[in-house]
mmJSON file of the N, C-alpha and C atoms, coordinates in Angstrom:
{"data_MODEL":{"atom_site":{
"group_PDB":["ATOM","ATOM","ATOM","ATOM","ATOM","ATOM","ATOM","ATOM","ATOM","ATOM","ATOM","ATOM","ATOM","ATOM","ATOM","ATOM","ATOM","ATOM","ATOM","ATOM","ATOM","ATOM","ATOM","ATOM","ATOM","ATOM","ATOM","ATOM","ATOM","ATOM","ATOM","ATOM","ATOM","ATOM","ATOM","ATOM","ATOM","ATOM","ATOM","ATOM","ATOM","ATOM","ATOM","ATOM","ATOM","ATOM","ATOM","ATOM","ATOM","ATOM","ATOM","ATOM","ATOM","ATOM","ATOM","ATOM","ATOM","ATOM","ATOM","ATOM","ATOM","ATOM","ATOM","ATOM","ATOM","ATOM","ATOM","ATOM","ATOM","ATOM","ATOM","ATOM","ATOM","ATOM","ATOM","ATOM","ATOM","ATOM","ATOM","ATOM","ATOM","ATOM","ATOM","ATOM","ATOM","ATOM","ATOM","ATOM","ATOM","ATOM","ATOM","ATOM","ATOM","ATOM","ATOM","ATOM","ATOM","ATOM","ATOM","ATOM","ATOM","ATOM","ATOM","ATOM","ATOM","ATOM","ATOM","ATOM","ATOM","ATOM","ATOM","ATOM","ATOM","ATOM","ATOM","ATOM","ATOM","ATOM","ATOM","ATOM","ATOM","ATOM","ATOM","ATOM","ATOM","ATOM","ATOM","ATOM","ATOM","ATOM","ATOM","ATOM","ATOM","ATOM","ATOM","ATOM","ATOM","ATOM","ATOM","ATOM","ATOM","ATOM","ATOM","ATOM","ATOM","ATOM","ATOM","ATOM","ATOM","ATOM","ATOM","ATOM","ATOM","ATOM","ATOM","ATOM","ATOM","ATOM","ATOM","ATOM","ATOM","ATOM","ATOM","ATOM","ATOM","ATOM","ATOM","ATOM","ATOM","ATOM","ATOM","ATOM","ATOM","ATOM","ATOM","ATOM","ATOM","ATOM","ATOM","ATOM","ATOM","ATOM","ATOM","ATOM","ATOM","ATOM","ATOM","ATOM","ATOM","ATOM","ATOM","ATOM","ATOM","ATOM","ATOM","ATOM","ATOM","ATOM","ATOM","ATOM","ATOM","ATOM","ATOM","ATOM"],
"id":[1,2,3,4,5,6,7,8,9,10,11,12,13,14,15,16,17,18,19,20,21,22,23,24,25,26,27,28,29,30,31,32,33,34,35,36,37,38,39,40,41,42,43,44,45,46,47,48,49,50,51,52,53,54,55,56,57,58,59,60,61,62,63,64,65,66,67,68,69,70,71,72,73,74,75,76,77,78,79,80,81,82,83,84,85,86,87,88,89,90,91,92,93,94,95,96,97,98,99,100,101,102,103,104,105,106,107,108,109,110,111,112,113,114,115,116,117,118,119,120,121,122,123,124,125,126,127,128,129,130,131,132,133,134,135,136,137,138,139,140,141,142,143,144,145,146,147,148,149,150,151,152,153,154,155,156,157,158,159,160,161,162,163,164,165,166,167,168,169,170,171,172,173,174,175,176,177,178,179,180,181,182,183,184,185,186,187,188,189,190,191,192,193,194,195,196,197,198,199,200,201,202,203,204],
"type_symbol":["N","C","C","N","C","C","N","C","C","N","C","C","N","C","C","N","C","C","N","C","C","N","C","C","N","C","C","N","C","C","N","C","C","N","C","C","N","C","C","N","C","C","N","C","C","N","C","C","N","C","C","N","C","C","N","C","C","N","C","C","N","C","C","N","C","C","N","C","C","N","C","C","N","C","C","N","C","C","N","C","C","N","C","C","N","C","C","N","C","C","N","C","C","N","C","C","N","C","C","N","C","C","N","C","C","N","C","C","N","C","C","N","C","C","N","C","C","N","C","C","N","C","C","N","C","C","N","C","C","N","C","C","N","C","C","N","C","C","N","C","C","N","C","C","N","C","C","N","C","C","N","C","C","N","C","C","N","C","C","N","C","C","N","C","C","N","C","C","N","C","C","N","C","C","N","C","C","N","C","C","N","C","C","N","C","C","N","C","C","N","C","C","N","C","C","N","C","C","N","C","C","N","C","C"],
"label_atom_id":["N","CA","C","N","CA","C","N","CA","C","N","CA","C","N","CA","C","N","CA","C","N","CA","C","N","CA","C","N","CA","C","N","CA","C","N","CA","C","N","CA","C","N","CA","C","N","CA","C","N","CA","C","N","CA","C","N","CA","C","N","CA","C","N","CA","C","N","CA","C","N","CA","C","N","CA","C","N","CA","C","N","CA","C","N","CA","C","N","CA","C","N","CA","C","N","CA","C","N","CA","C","N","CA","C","N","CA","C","N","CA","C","N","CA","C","N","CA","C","N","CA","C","N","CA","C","N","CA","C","N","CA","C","N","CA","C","N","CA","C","N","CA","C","N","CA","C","N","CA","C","N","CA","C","N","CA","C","N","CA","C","N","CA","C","N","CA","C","N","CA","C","N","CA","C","N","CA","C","N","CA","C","N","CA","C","N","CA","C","N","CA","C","N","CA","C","N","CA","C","N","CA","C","N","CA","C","N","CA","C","N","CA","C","N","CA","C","N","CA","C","N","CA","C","N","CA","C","N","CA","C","N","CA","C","N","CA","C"],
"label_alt_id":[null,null,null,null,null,null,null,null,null,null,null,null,null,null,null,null,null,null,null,null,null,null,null,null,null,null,null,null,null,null,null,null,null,null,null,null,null,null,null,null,null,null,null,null,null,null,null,null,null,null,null,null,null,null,null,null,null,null,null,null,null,null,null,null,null,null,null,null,null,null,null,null,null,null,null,null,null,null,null,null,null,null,null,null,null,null,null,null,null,null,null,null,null,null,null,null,null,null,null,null,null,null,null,null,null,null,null,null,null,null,null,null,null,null,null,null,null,null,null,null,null,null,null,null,null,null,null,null,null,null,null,null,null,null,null,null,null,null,null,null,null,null,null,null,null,null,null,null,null,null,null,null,null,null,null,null,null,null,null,null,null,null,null,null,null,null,null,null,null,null,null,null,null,null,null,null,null,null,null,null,null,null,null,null,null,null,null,null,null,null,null,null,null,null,null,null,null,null,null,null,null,null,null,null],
"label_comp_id":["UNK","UNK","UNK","UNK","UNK","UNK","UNK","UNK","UNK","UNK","UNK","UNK","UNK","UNK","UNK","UNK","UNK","UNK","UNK","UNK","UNK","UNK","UNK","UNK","UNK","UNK","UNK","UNK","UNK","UNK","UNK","UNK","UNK","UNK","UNK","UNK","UNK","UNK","UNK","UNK","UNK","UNK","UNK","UNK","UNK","UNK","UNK","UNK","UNK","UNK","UNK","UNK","UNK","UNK","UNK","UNK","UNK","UNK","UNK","UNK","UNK","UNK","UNK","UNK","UNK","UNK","UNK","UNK","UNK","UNK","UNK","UNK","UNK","UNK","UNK","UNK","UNK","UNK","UNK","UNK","UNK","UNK","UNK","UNK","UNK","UNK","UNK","UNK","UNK","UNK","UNK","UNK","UNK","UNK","UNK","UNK","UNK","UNK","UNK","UNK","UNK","UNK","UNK","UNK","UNK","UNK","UNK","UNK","UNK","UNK","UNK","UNK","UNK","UNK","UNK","UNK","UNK","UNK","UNK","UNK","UNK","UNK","UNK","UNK","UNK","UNK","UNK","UNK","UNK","UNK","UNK","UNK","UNK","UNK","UNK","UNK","UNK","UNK","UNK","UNK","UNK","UNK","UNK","UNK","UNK","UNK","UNK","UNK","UNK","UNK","UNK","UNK","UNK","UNK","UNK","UNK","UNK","UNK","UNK","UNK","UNK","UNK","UNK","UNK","UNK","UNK","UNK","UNK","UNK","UNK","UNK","UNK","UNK","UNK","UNK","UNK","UNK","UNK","UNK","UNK","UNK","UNK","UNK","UNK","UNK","UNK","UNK","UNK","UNK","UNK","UNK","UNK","UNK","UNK","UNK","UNK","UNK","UNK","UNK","UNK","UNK","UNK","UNK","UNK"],
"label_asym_id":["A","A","A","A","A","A","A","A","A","A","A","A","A","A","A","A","A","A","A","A","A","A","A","A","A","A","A","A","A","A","A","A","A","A","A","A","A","A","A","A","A","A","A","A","A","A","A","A","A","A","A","A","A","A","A","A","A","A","A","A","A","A","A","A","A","A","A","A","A","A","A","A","A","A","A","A","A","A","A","A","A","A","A","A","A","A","A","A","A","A","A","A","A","A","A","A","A","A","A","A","A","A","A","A","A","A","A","A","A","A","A","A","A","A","A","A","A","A","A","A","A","A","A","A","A","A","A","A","A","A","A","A","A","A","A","A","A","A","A","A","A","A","A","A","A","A","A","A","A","A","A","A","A","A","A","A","A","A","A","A","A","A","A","A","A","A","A","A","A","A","A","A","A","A","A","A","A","A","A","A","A","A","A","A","A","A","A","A","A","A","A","A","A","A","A","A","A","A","A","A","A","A","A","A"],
"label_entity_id":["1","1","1","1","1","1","1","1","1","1","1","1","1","1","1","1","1","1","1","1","1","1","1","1","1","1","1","1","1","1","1","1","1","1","1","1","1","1","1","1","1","1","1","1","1","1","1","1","1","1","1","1","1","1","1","1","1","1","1","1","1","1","1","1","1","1","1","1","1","1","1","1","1","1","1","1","1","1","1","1","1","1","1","1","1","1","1","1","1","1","1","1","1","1","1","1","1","1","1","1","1","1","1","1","1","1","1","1","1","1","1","1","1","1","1","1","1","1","1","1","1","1","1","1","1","1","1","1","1","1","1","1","1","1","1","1","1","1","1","1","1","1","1","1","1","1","1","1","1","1","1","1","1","1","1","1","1","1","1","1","1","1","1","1","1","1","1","1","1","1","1","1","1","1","1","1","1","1","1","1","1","1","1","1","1","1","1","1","1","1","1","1","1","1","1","1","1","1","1","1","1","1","1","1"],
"label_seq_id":[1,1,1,2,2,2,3,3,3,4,4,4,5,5,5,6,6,6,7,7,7,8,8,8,9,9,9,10,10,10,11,11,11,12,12,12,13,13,13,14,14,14,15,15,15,16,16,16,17,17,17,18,18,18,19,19,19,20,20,20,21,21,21,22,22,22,23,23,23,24,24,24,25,25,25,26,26,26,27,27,27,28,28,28,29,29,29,30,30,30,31,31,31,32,32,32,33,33,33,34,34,34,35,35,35,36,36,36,37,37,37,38,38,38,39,39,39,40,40,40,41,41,41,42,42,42,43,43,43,44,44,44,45,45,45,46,46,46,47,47,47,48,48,48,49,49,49,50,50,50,51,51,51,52,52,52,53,53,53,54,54,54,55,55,55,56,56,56,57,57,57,58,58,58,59,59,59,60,60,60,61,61,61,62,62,62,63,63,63,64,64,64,65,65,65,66,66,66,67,67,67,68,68,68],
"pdbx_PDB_ins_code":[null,null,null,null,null,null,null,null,null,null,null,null,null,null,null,null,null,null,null,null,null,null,null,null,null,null,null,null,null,null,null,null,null,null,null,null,null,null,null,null,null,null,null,null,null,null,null,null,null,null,null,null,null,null,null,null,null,null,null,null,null,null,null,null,null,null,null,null,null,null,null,null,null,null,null,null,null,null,null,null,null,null,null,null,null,null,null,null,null,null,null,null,null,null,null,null,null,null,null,null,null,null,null,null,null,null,null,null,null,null,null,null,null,null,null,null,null,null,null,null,null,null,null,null,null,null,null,null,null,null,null,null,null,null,null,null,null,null,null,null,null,null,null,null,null,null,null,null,null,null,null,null,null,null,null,null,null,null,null,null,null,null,null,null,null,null,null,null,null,null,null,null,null,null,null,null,null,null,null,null,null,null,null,null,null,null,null,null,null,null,null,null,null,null,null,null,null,null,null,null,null,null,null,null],
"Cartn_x":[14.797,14.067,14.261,14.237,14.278,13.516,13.553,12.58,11.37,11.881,10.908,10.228,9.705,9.06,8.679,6.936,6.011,5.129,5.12,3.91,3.338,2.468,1.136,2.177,3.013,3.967,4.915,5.333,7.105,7.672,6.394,6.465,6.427,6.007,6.027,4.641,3.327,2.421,1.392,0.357,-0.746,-0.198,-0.871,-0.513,-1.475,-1.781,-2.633,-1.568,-1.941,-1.535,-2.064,-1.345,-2.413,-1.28,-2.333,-1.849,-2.334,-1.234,-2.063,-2.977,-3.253,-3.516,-5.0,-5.315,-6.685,-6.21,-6.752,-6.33,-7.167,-5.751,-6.335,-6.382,-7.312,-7.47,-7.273,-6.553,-6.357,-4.809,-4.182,-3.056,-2.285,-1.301,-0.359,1.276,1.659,3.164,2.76,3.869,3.511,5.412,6.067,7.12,7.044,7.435,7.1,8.294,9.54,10.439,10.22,9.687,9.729,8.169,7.314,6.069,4.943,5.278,4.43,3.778,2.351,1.599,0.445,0.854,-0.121,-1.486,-2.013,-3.889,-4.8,-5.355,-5.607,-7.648,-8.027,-9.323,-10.19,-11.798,-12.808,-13.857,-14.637,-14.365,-13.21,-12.525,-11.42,-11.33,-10.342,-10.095,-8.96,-9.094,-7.784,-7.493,-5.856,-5.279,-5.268,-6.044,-6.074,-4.903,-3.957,-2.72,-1.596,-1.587,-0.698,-1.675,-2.779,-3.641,-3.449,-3.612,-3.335,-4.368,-4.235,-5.084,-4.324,-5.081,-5.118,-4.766,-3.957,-3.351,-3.634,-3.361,-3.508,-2.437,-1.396,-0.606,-1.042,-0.737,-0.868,0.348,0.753,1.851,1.377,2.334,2.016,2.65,2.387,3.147,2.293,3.443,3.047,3.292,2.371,2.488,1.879,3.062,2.517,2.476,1.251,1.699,1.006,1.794,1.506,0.272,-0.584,-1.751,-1.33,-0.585,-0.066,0.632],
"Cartn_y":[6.444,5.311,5.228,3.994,3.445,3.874,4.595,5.477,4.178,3.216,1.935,2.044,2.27,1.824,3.152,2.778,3.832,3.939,4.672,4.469,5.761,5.903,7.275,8.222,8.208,8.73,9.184,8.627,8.89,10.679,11.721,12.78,13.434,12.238,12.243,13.14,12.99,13.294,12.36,12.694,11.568,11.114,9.72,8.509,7.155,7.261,6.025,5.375,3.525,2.147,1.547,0.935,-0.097,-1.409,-2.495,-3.619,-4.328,-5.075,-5.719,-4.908,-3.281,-2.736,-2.215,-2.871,-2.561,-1.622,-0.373,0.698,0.128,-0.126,-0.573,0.579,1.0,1.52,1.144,1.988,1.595,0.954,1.329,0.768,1.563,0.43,1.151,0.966,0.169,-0.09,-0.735,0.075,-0.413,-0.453,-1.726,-2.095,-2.521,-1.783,-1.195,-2.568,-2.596,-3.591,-5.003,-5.027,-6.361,-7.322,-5.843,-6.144,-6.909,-5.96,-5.939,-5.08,-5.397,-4.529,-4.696,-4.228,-4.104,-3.083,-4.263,-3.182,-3.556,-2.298,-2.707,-3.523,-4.147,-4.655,-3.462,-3.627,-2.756,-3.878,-3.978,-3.112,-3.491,-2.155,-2.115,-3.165,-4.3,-5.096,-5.037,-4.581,-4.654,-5.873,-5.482,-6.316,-6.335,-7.175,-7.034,-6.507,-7.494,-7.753,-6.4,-5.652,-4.369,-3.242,-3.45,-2.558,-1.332,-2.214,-1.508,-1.888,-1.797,-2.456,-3.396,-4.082,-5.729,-5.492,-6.067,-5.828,-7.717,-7.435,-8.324,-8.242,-9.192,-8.78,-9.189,-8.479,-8.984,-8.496,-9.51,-9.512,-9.566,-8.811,-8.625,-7.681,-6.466,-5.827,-4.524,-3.856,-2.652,-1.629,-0.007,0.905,2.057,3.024,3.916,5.247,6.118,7.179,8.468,9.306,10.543,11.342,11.89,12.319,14.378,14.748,15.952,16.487],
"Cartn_z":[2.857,2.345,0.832,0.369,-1.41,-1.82,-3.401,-3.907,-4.715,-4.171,-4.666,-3.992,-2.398,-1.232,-0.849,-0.824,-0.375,0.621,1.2,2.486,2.717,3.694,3.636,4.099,5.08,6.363,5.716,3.667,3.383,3.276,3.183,2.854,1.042,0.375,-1.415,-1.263,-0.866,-1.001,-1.799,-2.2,-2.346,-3.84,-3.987,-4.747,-5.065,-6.139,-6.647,-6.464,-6.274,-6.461,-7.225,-7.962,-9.305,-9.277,-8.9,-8.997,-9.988,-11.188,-12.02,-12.928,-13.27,-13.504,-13.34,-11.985,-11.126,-10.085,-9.688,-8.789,-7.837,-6.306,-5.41,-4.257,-3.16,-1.935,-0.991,-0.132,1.277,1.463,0.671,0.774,2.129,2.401,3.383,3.123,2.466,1.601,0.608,-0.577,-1.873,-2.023,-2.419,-3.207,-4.651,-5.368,-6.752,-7.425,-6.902,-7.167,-6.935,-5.565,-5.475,-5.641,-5.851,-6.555,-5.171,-4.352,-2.984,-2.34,-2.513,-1.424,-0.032,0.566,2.057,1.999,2.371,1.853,3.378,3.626,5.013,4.493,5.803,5.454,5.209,4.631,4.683,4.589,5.746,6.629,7.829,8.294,9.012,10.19,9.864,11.0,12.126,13.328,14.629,15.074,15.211,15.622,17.598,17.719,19.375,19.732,20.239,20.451,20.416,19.516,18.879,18.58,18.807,18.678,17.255,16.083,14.978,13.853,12.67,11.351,11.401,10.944,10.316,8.666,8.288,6.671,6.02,4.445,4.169,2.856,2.57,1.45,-0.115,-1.253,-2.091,-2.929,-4.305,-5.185,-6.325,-7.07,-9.265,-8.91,-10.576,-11.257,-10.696,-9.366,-9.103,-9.545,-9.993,-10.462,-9.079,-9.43,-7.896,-9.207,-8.879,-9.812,-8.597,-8.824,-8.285,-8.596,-7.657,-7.814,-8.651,-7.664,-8.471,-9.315],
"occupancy":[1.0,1.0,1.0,1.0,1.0,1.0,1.0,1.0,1.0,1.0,1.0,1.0,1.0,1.0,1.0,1.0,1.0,1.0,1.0,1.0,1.0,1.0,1.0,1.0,1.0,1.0,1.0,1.0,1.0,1.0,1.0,1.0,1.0,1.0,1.0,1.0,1.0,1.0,1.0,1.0,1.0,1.0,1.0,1.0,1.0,1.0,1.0,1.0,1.0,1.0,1.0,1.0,1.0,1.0,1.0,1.0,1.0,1.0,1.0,1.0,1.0,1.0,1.0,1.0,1.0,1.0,1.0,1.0,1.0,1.0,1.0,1.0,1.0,1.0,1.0,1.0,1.0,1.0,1.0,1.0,1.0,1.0,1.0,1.0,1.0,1.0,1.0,1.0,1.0,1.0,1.0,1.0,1.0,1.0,1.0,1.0,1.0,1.0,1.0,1.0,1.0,1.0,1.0,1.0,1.0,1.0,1.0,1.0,1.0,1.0,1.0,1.0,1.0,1.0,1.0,1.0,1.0,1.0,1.0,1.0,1.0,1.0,1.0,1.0,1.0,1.0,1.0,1.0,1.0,1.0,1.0,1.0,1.0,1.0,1.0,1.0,1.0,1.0,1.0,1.0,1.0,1.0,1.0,1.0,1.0,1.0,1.0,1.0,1.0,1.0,1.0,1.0,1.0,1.0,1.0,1.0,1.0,1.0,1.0,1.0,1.0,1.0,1.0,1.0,1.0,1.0,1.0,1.0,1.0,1.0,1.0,1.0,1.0,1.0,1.0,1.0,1.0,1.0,1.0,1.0,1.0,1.0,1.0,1.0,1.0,1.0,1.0,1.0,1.0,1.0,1.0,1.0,1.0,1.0,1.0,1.0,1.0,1.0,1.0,1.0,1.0,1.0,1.0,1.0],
"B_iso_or_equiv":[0.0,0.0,0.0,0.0,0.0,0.0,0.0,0.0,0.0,0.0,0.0,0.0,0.0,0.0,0.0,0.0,0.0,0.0,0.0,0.0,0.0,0.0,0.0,0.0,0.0,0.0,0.0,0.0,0.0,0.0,0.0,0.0,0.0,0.0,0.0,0.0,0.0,0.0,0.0,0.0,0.0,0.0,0.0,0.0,0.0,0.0,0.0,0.0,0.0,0.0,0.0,0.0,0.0,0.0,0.0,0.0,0.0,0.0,0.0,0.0,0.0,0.0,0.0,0.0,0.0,0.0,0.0,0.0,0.0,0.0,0.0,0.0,0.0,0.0,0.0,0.0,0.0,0.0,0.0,0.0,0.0,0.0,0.0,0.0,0.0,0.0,0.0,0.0,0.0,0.0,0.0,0.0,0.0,0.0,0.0,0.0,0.0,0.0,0.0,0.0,0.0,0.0,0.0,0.0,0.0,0.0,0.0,0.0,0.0,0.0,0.0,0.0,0.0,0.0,0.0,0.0,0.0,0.0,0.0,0.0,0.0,0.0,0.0,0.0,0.0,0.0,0.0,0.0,0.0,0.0,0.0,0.0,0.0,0.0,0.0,0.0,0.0,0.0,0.0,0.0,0.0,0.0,0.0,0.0,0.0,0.0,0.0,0.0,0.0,0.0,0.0,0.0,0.0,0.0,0.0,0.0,0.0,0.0,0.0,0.0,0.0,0.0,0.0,0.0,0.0,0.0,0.0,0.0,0.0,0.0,0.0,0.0,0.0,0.0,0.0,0.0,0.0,0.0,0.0,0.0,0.0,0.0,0.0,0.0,0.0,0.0,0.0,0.0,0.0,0.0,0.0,0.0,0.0,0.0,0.0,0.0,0.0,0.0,0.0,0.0,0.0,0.0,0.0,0.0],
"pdbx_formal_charge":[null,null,null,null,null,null,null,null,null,null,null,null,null,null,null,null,null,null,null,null,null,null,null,null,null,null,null,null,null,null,null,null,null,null,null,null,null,null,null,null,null,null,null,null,null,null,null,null,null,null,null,null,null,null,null,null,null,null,null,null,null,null,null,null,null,null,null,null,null,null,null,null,null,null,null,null,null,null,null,null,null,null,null,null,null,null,null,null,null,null,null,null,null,null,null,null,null,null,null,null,null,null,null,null,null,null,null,null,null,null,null,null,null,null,null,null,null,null,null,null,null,null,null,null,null,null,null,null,null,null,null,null,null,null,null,null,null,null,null,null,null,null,null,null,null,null,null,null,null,null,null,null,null,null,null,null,null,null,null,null,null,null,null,null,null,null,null,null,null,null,null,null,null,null,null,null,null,null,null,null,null,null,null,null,null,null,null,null,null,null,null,null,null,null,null,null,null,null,null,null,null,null,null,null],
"auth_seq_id":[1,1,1,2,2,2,3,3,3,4,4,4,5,5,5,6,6,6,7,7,7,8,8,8,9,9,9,10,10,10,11,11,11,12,12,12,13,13,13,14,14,14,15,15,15,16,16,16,17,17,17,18,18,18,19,19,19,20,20,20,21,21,21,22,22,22,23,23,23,24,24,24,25,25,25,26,26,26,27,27,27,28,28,28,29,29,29,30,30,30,31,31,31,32,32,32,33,33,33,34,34,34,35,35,35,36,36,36,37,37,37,38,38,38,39,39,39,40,40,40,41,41,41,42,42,42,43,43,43,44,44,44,45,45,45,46,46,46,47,47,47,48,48,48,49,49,49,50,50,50,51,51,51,52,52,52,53,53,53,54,54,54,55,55,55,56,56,56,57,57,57,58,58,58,59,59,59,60,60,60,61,61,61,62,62,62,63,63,63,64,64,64,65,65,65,66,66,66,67,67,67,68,68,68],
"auth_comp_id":["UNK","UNK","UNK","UNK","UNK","UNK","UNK","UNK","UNK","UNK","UNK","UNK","UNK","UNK","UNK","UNK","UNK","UNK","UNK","UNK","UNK","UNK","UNK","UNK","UNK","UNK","UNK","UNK","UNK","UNK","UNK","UNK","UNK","UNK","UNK","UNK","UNK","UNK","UNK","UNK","UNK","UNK","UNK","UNK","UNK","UNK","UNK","UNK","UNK","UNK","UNK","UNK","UNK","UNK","UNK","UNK","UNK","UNK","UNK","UNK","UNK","UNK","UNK","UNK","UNK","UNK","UNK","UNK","UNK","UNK","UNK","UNK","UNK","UNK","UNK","UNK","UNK","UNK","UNK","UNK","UNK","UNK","UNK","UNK","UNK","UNK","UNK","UNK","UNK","UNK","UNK","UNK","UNK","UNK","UNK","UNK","UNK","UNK","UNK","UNK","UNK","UNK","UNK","UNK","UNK","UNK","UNK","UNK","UNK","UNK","UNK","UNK","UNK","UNK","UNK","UNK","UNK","UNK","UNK","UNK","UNK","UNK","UNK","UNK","UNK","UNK","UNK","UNK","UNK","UNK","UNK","UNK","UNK","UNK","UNK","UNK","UNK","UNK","UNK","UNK","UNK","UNK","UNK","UNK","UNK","UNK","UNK","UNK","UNK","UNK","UNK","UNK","UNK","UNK","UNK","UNK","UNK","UNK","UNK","UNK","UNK","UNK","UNK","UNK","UNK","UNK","UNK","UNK","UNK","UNK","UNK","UNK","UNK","UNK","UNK","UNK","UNK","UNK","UNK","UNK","UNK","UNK","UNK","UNK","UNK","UNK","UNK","UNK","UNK","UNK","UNK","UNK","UNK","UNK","UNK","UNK","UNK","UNK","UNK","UNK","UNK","UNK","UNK","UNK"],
"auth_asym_id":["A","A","A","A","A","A","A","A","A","A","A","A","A","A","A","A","A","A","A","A","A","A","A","A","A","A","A","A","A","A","A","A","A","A","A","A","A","A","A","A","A","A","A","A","A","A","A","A","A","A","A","A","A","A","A","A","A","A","A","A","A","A","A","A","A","A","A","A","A","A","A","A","A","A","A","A","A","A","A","A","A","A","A","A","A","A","A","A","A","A","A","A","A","A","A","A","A","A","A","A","A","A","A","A","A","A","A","A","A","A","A","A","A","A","A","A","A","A","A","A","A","A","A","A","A","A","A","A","A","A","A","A","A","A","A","A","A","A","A","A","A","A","A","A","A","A","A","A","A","A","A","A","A","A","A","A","A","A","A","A","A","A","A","A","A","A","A","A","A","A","A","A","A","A","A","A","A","A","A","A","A","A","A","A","A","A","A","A","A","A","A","A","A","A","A","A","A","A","A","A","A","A","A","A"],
"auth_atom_id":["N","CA","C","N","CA","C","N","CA","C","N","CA","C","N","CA","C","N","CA","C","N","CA","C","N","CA","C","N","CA","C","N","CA","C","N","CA","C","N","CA","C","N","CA","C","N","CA","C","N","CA","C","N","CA","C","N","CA","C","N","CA","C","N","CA","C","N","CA","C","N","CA","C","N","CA","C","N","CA","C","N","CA","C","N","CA","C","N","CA","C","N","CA","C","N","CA","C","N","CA","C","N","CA","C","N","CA","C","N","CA","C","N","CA","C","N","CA","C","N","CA","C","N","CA","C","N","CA","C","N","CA","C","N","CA","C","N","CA","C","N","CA","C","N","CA","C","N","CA","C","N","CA","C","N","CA","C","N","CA","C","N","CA","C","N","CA","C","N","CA","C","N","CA","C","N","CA","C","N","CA","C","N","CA","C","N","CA","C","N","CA","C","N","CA","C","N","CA","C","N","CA","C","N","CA","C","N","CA","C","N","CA","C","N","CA","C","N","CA","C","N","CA","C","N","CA","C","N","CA","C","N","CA","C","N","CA","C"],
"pdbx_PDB_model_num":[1,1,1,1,1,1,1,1,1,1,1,1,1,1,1,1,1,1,1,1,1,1,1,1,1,1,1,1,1,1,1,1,1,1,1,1,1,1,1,1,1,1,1,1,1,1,1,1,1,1,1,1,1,1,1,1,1,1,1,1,1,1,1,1,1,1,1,1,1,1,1,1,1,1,1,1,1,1,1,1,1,1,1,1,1,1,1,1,1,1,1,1,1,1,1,1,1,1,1,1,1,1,1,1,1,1,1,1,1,1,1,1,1,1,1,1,1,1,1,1,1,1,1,1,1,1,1,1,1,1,1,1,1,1,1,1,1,1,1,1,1,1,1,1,1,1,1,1,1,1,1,1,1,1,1,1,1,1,1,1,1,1,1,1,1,1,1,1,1,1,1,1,1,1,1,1,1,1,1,1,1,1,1,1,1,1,1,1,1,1,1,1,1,1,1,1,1,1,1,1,1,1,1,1]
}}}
């Protein structure tokens, strides 16, 4: 995977997201390049259908920084 593109699963280990320079939670992909991120609801919404979280996207100037 592109060292742009992050998710809980990539094996980097834990990681703030700051969009716009507000640290957001709950993220589940963060594209640092193309300035995209997937943030799941709270409270947590399923997707009947695929039986998964419900996401919602948002775009700006992403920063991923490493917790360790």
């Amino acid at each position: 995977m592109a060292d742009h593109i992050h998710t809980p699963k990539d094996g980097r280990g834990r990681r703030d997201v700051y969009l716009d320079d507000v640290q957001i939670k709950r993220v589940t992909y963060a594209d640092t390049r193309r300035g995209v991120v997937r943030i799941m609801y709270d409270p947590l919404k399923l997707c009947v259908r695929r039986e998964r979280a419900r996401t919602f996207k948002r775009r700006g100037r992403v920063v991923v920084v490493s917790r360790g």
